[in-house]
Structures are given as structure tokens and as C-alpha cells.
C-alpha positions in Angstrom: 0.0 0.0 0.0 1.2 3.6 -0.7 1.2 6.7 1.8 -2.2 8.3 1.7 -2.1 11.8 0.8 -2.2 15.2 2.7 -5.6 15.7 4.2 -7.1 19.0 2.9 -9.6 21.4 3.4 -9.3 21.6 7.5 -11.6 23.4 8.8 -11.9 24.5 13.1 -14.9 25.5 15.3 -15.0 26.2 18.7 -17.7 25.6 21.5 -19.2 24.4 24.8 -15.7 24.5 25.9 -14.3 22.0 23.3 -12.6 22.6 19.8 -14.3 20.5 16.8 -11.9 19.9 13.6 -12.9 18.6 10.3 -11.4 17.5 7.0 -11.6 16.2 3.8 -11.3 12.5 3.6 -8.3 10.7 2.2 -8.3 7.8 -0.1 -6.4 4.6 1.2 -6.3 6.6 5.1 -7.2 4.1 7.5 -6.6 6.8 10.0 -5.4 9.9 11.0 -3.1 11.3 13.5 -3.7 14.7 14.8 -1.5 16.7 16.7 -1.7 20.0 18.9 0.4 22.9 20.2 0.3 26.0 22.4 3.0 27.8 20.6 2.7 26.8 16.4 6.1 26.5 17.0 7.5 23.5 15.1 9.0 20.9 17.3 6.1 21.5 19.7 3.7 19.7 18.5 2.1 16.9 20.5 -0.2 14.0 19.4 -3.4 14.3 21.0 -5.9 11.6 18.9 -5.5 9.0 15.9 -9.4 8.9 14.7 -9.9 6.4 11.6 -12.8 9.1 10.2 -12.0 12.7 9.3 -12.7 14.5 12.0 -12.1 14.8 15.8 -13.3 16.4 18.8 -10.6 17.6 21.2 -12.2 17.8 24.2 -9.4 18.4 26.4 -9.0 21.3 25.6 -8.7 23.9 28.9 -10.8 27.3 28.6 -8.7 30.4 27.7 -5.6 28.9 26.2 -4.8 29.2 21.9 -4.1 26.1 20.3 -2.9 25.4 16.9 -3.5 21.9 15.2 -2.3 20.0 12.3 -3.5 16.5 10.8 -1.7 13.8 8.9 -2.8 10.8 7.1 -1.9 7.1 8.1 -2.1 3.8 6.0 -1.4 1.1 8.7 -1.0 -1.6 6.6 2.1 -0.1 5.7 5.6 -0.2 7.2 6.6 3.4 8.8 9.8 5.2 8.5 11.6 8.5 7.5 14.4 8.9 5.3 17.0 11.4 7.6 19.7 13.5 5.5 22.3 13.6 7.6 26.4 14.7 7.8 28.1 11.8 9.4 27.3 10.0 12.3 27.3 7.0 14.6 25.5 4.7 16.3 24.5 1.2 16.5 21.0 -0.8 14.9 19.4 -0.8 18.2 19.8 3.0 19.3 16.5 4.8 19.6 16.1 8.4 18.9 13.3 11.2 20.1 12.3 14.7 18.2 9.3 16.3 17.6 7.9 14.1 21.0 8.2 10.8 18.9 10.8 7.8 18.9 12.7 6.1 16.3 14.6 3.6 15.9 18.2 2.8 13.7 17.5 0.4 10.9 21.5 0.5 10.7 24.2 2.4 10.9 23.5 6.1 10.5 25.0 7.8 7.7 24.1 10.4 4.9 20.5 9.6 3.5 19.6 7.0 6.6 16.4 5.4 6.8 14.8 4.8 10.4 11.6 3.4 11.2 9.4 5.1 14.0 7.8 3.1 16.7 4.4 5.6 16.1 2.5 7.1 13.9 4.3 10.5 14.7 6.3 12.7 12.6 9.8 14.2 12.8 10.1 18.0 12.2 11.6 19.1 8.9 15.1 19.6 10.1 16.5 19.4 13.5 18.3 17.2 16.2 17.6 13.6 16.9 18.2 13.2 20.7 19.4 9.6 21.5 17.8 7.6 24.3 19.0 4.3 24.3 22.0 2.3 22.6 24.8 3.6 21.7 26.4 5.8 19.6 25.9 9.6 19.0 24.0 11.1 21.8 23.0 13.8 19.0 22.7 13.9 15.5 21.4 16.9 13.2 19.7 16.2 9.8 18.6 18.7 7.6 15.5 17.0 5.8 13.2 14.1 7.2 11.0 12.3 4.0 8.2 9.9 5.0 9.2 6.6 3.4 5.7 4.7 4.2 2.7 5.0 6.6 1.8 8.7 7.1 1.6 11.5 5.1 3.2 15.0 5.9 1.2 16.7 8.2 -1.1 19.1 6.8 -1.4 22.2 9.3 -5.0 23.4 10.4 -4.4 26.5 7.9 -3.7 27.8 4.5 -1.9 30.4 2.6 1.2 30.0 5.5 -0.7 30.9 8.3 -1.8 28.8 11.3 -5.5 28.6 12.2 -5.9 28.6 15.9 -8.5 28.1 18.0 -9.3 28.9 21.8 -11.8 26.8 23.6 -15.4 29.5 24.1 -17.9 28.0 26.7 -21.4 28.5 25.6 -22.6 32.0 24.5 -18.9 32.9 23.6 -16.8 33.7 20.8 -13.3 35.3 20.8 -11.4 37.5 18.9 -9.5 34.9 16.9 -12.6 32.8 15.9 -14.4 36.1 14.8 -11.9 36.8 12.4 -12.1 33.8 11.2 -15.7 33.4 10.4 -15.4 36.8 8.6 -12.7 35.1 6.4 -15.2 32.4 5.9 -18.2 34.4 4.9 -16.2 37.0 2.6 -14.3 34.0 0.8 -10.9 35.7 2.1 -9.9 32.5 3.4 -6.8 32.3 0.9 -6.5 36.1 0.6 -4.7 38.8 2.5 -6.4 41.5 1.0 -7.6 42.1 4.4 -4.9 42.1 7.1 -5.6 40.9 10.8 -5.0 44.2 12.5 -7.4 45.9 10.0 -10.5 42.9 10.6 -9.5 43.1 14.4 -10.2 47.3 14.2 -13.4 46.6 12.3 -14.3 43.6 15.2 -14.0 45.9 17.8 -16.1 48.8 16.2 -18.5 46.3 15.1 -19.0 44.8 18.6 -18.9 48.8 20.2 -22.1 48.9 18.0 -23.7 46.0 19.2 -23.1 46.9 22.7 -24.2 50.3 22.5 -27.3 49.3 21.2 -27.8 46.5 23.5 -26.8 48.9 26.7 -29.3 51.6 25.4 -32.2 49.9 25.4 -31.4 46.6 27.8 -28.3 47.2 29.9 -30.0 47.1 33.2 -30.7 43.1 32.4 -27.7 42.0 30.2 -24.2 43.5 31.5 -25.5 45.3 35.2 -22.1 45.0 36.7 -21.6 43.3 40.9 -22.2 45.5 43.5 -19.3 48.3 43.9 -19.0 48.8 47.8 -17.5 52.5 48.8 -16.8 53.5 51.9 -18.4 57.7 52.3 -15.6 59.8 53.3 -17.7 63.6 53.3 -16.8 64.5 50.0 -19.6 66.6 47.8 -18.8 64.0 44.8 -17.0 60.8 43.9 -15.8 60.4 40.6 -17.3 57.6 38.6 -15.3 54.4 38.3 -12.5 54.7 35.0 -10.5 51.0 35.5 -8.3 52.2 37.8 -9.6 54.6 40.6 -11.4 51.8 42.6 -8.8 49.1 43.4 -10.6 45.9 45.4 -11.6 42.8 45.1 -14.6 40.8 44.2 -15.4 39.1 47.5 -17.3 35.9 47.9 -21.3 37.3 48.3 -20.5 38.8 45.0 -19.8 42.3 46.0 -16.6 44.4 44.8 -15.4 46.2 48.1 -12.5 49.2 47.4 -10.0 49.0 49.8 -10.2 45.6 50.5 -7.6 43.8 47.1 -5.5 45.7 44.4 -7.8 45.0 41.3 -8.8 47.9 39.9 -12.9 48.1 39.2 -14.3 48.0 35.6 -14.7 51.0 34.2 -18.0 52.5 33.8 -20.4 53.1 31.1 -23.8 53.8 32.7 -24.6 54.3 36.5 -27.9 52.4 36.8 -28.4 53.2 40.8 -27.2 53.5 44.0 -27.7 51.7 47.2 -26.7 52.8 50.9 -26.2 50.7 53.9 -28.5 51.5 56.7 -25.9 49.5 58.8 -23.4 52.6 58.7 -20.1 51.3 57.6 -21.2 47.6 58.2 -20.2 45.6 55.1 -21.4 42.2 53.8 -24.3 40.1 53.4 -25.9 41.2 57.0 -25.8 45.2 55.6 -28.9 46.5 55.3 -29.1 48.6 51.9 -31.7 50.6 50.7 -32.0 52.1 47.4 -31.0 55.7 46.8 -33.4 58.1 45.1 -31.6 59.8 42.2 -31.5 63.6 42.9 -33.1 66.3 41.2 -30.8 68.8 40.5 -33.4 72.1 42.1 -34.1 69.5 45.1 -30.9 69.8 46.8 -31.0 73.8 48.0 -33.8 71.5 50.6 -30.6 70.5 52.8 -29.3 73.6 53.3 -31.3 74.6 56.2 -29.4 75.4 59.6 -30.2 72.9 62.2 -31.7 70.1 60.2 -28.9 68.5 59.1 -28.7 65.9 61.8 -32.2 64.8 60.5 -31.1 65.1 56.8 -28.7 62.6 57.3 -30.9 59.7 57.7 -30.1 57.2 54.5 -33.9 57.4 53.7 -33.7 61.2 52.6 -30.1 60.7 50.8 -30.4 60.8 46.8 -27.5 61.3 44.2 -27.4 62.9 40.8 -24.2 62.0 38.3 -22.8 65.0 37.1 -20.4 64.6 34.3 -18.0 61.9 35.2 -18.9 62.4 39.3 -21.9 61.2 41.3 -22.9 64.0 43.8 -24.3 62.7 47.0 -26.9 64.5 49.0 -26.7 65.8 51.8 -22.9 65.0 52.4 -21.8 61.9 54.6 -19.2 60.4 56.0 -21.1 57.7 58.1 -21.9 55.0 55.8 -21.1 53.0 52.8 -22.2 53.1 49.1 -22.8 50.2 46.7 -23.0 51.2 43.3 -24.3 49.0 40.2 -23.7 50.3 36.5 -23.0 49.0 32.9 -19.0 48.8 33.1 -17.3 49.6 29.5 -16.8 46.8 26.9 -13.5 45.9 27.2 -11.5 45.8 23.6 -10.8 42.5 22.3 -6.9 42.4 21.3 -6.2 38.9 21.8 -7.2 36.1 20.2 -7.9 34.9 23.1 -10.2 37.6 24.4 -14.0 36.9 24.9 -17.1 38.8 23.7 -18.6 38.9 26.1 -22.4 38.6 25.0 -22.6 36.2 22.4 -26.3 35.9 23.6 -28.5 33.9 21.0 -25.9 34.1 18.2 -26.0 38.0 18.7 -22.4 37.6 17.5 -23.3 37.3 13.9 -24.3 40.5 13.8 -20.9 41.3 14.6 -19.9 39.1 11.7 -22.4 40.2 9.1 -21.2 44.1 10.3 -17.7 43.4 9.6 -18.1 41.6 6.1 -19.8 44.8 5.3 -17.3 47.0 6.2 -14.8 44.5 4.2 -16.6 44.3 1.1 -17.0 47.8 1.1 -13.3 48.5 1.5 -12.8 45.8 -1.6 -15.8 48.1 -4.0 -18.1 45.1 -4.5 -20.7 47.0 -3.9 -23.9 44.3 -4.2 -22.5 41.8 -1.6 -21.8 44.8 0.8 -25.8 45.9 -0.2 -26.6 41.9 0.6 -24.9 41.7 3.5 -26.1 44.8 4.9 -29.7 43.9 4.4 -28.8 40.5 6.3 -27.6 43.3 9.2 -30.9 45.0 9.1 -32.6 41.6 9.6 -30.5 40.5 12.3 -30.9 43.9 13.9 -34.9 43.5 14.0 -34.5 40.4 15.4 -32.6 41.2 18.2 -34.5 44.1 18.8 -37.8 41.8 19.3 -36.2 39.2 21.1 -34.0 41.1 23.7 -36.7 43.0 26.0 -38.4 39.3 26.6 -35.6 37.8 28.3 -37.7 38.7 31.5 -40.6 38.1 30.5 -42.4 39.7 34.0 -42.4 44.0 34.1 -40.5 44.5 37.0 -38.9 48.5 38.1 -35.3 48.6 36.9 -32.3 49.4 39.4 -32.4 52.8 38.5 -36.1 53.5 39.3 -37.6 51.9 42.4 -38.8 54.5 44.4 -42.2 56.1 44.2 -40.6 59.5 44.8 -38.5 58.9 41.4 -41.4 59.6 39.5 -42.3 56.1 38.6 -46.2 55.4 37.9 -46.5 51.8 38.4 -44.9 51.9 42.2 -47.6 52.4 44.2 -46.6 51.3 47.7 -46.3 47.5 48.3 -49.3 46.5 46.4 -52.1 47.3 44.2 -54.8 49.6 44.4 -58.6 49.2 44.2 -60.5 46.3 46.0 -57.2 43.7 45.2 -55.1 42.2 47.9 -52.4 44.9 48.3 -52.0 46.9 51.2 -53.3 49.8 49.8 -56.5 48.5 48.5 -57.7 46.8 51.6 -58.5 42.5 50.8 -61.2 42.8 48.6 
């Protein structure tokens, strides 16, 4: 039997934490041999599964980490071995030999143009050192080319046009920056082409998914990115500036809370302040604090605490309220007693890695990303009528988020930033219903 050829046509997806690869199936392959690395480096590549169909399923995979692939073919029925070009050298029939993470063994003597047979379906790298680790003879020997001489094809990496194709595991409901660019490839047919470079599809990514999340945060961030609880001590000031990544360094403590002062992780930075909250406890922290939520501030209202002699009162929690001014949150009347928890939409953090998660892949809302940037692409390349097609596939996905995102509670409850009847709000009406229903303010009927 003859070595099978170089499987082709790879292709990679990502998800529920595991990588999926696929290729085209090789005539006279009995099986294949697929190897991984965390660095595309050759020399580094390990095998990780020898399936006898064309694909594989690498579920070992750990969240977060890039991995790069390649595939080869194997005929078993035939007798494996590599033809080394090497210098001069010595060593005996029975020395084995280890590169690229495989063994092999000395048919005979080594010398220019050797032949030795491996002891697995593994492949050498193209050039390098053969490390010796058993028999004798050279303890090293370089070789400058390495020629399958039966049993596996040459290993066809998960790629084309010279670049590797990576893949990071995503956990349901994510996609990263790597695997975006990719798809983008795959819908513009720029798989092969570099008229397109990485950095330019990562810019149009990242302005794509700014899009996405400003239109998500503007009608629905209270329910889809609200951030955890940011705890802050009151230390009198008039206002406290709102958090920009690196003015509130903490830690996110185990009931879920983010205290400052308390870790050196600096808090996300913030996007939209949906409400306030202060603790009733004073400047007891934790799950036994008691917060209550803080009316937001009308900007008139707050010549009301200006009165001599009734400041004592004023500073009851119950009659605080705040107003964000700019990039400060002004606290009424001013305290120094108590703590402050703060919830808002934080900023969407830039994908630059590969590695880097969007973050709100909700529902395949990441196509939308996709279809965005193969717009922007296709544009950039004049063909004009795929742009136009791909922008009225935009439109469409744009409706249907916007009918399917307010429903992802389907109740009608007051959002964080609007809980108190003095806030305005016409459906708060003390702790129940009115009329002749069971509330408290309607009597029981």
C-alpha cells in the first residue's frame, strides 16, 4: 500500500468549551493522526488523537488557552519510517532516537541519507536534532530534511496560505477575537487572501461589537451587563468620581460584591450608572448590611438640605439621593457615616487577543458582529452588491434582536435605576395594588 495523501480542506470550530476539527477525507487513510500545540512552534507539536474518520473532537481542551492543530494521514498496513539526511554519524541498529515528541529507531548504521523506522505514527520535524535515548552511539545527530518513506503522510497544518488557524476553547454563549476573524474570512471568501490584514479585521471587530453593545446597553443594559455590587466607603466628600478602571482598586469578595480597599484589582470602568444603594448598617459591610435604594436627585431639590439645624435629620439614609454630574456622582446631603454600593453597565473591554472573549454572544447576537464586519470589508474591496446583501442581512439580524431582547424577562418588573415612588415612577404604588385587590393599599377585597 502507498502513503495516503495530505488531508485538505481543515476546517476548526470552537464551543461548549471544546474545539471540533474537520477535513476532507483521504483515499487509502485508515486513520489519521492529529497533533496540537500552544505555541505553532515547530517541534512542539504533541499527538493528541489517531481517529480512523475525518474529524475529531478535542475535548481536552482547557478554557482560555490558543491552540494550533495540524492533521496527517496514516495507512497502517504499511511499514513506517523516515528517510534522515544527515552529515556523518554513529550509532548502533538498536539505538533509539526522540524529536518532535516521537521515537525512532536505527534500521542500521546512521549515515548520509539514513532510513529509520518510527515506533508511532508521529512525525519528525523538517530539520533538527535527533536526541538519542537508548543504545549507543551519538547522543546527538542533526539532519537537515526528514521524508516519509511509508505510513503517514506529511502533516497538513489546520491552515492555509502559510498561516496557522488557531482556536481557543469558548464556553457556551462565547466567541473570541481569533474565531471572529475567522468566520469573517469564511463568509467573505478571504480565506486564501490577504487582501484584508488581521489588524485591519481586528479594528473593524472591535467597532462592530462597540455597536452592538451600545445598542444593547441603550435599550437593555440594566438586564444584560449590570455589573456586581461596587461597595464604597463615604468619606464627606460633595462627589466621587465615577469608576475609570483604575480609581477603585478591590476585590470581588465571595457574596459577590466588589469592596474598594479591601484587594488591588482595579474596578471596571463604567459606562452607565444604573443606581445606587446605601447601607442603613453605617459602615457595616457584607451580606448582613442592610441597603436601601437611593433616590436619584433632582438637580433644584438639593437647595432642601441647606437649612441650619436640620442636618442631623437630613442625614438619615432614607432622605439621601445622588445625581451623576459629568463623570462624578454627587451625594446629598454629604456623609461620611456610611457605605455606598453602586451597580452600572461597566465599559466593553477591547478585544486584542485572540484569546479575548465577547462577552455577550447571547442567541448568536455575534453574527451580527460578523455580518457588520463583512460589510465593512466588502465595502473597503468596492463590490458593492455583496456589501448591499450583506447589509440587508444586518438590518434583519438587527430586527430580530431588537424583538427578542426585551423578553428575556418576561415579567415587568422596576429597573435598578427606578424603584422608588418619589422617582417619578407610575406603576410603584406602595407594596401593592390599588382598588378592591389584595395589596396593602387597597384593603383585601
Amino acid at each position: 500500500m502507498s502513503i495516503p495523501s495530505v488531508p485538505l480542506n481543515a476546517v476548526i470550530n470552537t464551543g461548549n468549551g471544546q474545539i471540533a476539527l474537520t477535513w476532507q477525507q483521504v483515499v487509502g487513510a485508515t486513520s489519521y493522526n492529529v497533533q496540537r500545540s500552544t505555541t505553532g512552534i515547530v517541534g512542539s507539536f504533541a499527538t493528541v488523537g489517531t481517529p480512523s474518520v475525518n474529524n475529531f473532537l478535542d475535548t481536552t481542551a482547557l478554557q482560555g488557552i490558543q491552540y494550533w492543530y495540524q492533521v496527517a494521514s496514516v495507512n497502517s498496513g504499511t511499514t513506517g519510517g523516515f528517510l534522515f539526511t544527515v552529515s556523518s554519524a554513529n550509532a548502533s541498529g538498536s539505538a533509539q532516537y526522540t524529536n518532535n515528541g516521537q521515537t525512532f529507531q536505527v534500521n542500521a548504521t546512521i549515515s548520509t541519507g539514513t532510513s529509520l523506522s518510527t515506533t508511532s505514527t508521529g512525525a519528525p520535524t523538517a530539520s533538527g536534532t535527533l536526541t538519542r535515548i537508548s543504545g549507543s552511539g551519538d547522543f546527538t545527530i542533526s539532519f537537515s530534511a526528514a521524508v516519509s518513506t511509508g505510513g503517514q503522510s506529511s502533516f497538513q497544518t489546520m491552515g492555509t496560505n502559510g498561516q496557522l488557524l488557531t482556536a481557543v476553547p469558548c464556553l457556551p454563549g462565547q466567541i473570541n477575537l481569533g474565531y471572529l476573524r475567522y468566520m469573517v474570512r469564511v463568509r467573505t471568501e478571504k480565506l486564501l487572501s490577504q487582501f484584508v490584514t488581521d489588524d485591519q479585521l481586528n479594528f473593524y471587530i472591535n467597532q462592530s461589537a462597540f455597536r452592538l453593545y451600545d445598542m444593547l446597553v441603550g435599550k437593555y443594559g440594566d438586564d444584560y451587563f449590570l455589573s456586581p455590587g461596587l461597595v464604597i466607603p463615604m468619606t464627606g466628600l460633595t462627589s466621587y468620581p465615577l469608576p475609570n478602571g483604575s480609581n477603585y482598586l478591590g476585590s470581588l469578595n465571595a457574596d459577590g460584591q466588589f469592596y474598594v480597599g479591601q484587594g488591588s484589582t482595579p474596578a471596571p470602568a463604567c459606562y452607565k450608572l444604573n443606581g445606587i444603594d446605601l447601607n442603613v448598617g453605617g459602615t457595616l459591610v457584607g451580606p448582613a448590611a442592610g441597603w436601601i435604594p437611593c433616590a436619584r436627585q433632582n438637580w433644584s431639590d438639593r437647595d432642601k438640605y441647606t437649612y441650619v439645624g436640620q442636618q442631623a435629620t437630613l442625614y438619615n439614609v432614607f432622605q439621601m439621593s445622588y445625581r451623576e454630574m459629568g463623570n462624578q456622582v454627587y451625594v446629598f446631603p454629604v456623609n461620611s457615616n456610611t457605605t455606598m454600593r453602586w451597580y452600572y453597565v461597566p465599559i466593553m473591554t477591547q478585544l486584542l487577543q485572540d484569546t479575548d472573549m465577547m462577552p455577550f454572544s447571547i442567541s448568536g447576537w455575534s453574527e451580527l458582529v460578523i455580518v457588520d464586519v463583512c460589510v465593512k470589508v466588502l465595502i473597503q474591496e468596492e463590490s458593492f452588491d455583496e456589501a448591499a446583501a450583506f447589509a440587508n442581512e444586518r438590518q434583519a439580524l438587527i430586527d430580530r434582536i431588537n424583538a427578542i431582547a426585551p423578553n428575556r424577562d418576561v415579567s415587568s418588573p422596576n429597573t435598578v435605576s427606578n424603584t422608588r415612588q418619589t422617582q417619578g415612577d407610575p406603576s410603584f404604588n406602595g407594596c401593592g395594588g390599588s382598588g378592591s385587590g389584595s395589596g396593602f393599599s387597597g384593603g383585601w377585597g
